[in-house]
N, C-alpha and C positions, 0 to 999 in steps of 0.2 A: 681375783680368780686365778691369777698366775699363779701366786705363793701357794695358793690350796692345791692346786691339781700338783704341784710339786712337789709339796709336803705329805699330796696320797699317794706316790709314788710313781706319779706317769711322765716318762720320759721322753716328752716328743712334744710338745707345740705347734702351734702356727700363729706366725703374727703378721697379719693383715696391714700392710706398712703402706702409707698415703700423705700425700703432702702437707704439710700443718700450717698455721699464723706464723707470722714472725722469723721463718726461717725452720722450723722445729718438724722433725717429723713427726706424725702420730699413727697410733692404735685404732682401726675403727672395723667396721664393716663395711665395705664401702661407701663411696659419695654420702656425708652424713645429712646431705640435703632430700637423698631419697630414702635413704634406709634409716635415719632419725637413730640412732645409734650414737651413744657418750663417747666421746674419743677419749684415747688416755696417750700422753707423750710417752715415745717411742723410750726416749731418757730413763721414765719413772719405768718401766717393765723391764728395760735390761736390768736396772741397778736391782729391782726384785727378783730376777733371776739369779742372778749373780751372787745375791745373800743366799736364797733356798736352794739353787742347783742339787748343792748335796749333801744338805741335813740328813735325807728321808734314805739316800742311796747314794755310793759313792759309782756307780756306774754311769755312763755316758747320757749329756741329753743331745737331746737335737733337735733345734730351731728351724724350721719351716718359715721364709720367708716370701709371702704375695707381696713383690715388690712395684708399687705403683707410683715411685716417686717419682721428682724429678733429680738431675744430676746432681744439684747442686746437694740438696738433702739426702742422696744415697751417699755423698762422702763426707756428710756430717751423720749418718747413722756409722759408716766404719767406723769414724772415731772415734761413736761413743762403744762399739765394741770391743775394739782393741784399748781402749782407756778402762773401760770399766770389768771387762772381762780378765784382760790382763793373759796371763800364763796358763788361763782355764781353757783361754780357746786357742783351735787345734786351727793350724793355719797350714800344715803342708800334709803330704802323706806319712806316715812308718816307714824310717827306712826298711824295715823288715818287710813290710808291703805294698812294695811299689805298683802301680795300676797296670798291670801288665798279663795277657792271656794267662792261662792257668793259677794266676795268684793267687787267692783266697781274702778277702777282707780280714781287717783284724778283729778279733771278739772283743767284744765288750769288755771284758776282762782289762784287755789290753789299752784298754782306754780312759780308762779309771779318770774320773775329777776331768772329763776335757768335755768341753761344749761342741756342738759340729754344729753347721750353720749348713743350711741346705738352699740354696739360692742358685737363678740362672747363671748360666757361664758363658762369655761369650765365646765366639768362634776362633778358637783356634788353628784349627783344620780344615782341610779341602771339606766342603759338605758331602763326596764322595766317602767320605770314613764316616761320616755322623747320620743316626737314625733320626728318623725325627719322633720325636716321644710323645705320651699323653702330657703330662701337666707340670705344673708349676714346679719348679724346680725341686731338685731331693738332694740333697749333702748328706750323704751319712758318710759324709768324710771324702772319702775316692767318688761320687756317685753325683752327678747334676743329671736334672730332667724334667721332664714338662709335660703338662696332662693339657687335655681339651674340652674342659667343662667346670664350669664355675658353680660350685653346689655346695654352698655351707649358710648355717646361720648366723645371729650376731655372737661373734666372739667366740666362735666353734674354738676349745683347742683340741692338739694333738688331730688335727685333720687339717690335712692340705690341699689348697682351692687350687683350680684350674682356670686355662685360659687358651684360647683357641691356638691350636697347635702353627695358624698360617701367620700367626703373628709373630713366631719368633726368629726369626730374621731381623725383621721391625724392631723388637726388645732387645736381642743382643747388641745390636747397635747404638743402644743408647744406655748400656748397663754400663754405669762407673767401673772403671779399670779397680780404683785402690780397694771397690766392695769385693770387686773381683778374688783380689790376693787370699781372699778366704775360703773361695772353692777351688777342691784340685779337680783335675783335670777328668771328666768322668764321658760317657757316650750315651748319646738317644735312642730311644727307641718307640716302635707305633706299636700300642698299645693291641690293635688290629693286630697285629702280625705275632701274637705273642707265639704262638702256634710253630710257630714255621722257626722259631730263633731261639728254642728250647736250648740250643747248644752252646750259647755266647759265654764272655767273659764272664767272670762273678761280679766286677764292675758296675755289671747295667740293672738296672733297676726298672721294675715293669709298676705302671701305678695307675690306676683303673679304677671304675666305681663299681658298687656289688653287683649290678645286673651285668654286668660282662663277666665280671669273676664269677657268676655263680653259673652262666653259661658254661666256662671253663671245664669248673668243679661236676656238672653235667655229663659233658663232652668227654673230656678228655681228662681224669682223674686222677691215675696212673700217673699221664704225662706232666700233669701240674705239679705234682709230691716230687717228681723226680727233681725238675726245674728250678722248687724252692729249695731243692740241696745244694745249689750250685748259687743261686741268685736268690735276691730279696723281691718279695710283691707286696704294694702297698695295698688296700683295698680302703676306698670311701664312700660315704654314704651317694645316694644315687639324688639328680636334684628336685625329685619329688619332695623328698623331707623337706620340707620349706617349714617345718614345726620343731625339725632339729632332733628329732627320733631317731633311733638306733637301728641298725639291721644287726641279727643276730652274728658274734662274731665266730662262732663255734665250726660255721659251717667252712667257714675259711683256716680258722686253727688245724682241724681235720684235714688240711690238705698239707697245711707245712706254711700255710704264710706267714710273714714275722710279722706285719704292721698291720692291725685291723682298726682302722679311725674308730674313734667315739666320742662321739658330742659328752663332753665331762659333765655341760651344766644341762644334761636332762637324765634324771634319777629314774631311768624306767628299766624293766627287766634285762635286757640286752646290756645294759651300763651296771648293773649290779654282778647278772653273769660275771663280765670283765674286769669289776673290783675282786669279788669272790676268786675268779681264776691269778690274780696278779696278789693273791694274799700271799701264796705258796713263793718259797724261795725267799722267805724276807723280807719283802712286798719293796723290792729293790726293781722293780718294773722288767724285769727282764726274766724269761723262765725255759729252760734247756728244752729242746724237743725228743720226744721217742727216739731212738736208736733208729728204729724203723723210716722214720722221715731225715735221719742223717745220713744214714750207711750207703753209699755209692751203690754198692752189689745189692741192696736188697730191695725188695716190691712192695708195693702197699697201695692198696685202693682202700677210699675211706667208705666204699659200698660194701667189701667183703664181709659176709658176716660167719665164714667157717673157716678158713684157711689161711693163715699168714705167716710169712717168713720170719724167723726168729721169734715167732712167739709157743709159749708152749701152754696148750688149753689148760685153765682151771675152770671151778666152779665157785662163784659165789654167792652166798644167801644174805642179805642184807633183811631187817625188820626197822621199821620206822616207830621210832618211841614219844617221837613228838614233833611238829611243826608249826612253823610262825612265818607269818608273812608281815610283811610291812609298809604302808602304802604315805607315800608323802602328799 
């Protein structure tokens, strides 16, 4: 499943990391006593990562890890990252972009063939400087963070699970330092308050599931499009989908969000949508936004339907010549 979703182009993961036999960590969905779910050694999916990363794209991926090990197996997963990944993975910041107010992340571009690992950080700062976030950790390099709700199914990729936000105090204290040396240094934030923190660093990363996003998108419209110029938002399925269904990603695209999760192994409309949208550009997984949703100075609400900034009205007549549908 890992080599496929890589080889169709999708650059984000998550892997459900749990303590194994013998020493070994593994791949599952959680406790395989309750969720009956095949584990697969943590070993055999880096080393397939690590072959396919970048046949299909040589642009950036990034590993989402729900880390539930214990310490001992969190520093035998570093080593099997730094042993098998090698010079692929990205272990400090750009000097070019230090994590610092006004910075900017670096583009994709800029990161060509590097792996980012998204995992808890522990505390390095007074908690007076640190927000506390929704979920499970986010590495897009400069970027750790933590969500508050556990909502995937078995083997969800490219969506990353949550865990009660009061826990982590509890978790960084027991996060292996040497797993550590692969997250730089990023900031928290509560998902609740996204409102109020429109201003923050590019740094912080907001990560949420679709029914609070689509409140947002609601609400405050305008303010969301501005916010995704500045900062990245995750959005994931909400944990109703216990069947591993997709919520439409379009509604969130429309606003400027970069990471719309999608259950890869469920082939329903919503997941074709986001194959069909990730065709464009090379189906290199990554795809430029409107002017519109980048321009500092400019406005855009994704309800307006007669007046928008920089754009200049046309007309177009489209005729439909033929249609197919496809049903698995």
């Amino acid at each position: 499943m890992y080599r496929y979703v890589l080889l169709s182009g999708c650059r984000s993961i998550e892997l459900d990391c749990w303590d194994g036999a013998n020493g070994e960590p593994i791949i599952t969905h959680g406790p395989c006593q309750f969720t009956r779910v095949t584990p697969i050694l943590f070993k055999d999916v880096i080393v397939a990562i690590a072959e396919t990363a970048f046949i299909m794209s040589e642009y950036p991926v990034i590993l989402s890890f729900e880390n539930h090990c214990s310490l001992k197996q969190q520093k035998r997963m570093a080593a099997y990252c730094k042993e098998i990944f090698g010079e692929l993975l990205l272990t400090e910041p750009l000097p070019e972009y230090p994590i610092k107010p006004g910075v900017s992340l670096p583009s994709p571009n800029a990161l060509r063939k590097k792996i980012l690992i998204k995992n808890k950080k522990l505390e390095t700062r007074p908690l007076r400087f640190q927000y506390q976030l929704s979920n499970t950790s986010e590495l897009i390099k400069q970027i750790s963070l933590d969500s508050n709700e556990s909502e995937k199914a078995a083997h969800d990729v490219d969506i990353e699970r949550s865990r009660e936000s009061n826990e982590i105090e509890e978790v960084n204290e027991t996060r292996d330092q040497e797993e550590q040396d692969f997250v730089a240094e990023g900031v928290m934030n509560d998902e609740n308050g996204v409102e109020e923190k429109f201003g923050n660093m590019s740094s912080e990363l907001y990560s949420m599931n679709e029914s609070r996003a689509y409140e947002l998108v609601k609400q405050n419209p305008t303010e969301f499009v501005n916010h995704n110029k500045r900062q990245i938002s995750r959005i994931y399925p909400k944990g109703k989908r216990v069947d591993s269904s997709n919520f439409w990603p379009i509604k969130f695209w429309n606003c400027g969000c970069q990471m719309a999760a999608i259950n890869m192994q469920t082939p329903d409309i919503p997941f074709q949508m986001n194959s069909a949208f990730f065709e464009q550009n090379g189906r290199c997984g990554y795809v430029v936004k409107p002017s519109l949703m980048r321009k500092a100075d400019a406005k855009f609400n994704p309800f307006e339907t007669r007046n928008m900034d920089l754009i200049v009205p046309a007309c177009v007549s489209i005729t439909v010549r033929f249609s197919c549908f496809f049903f698995f």
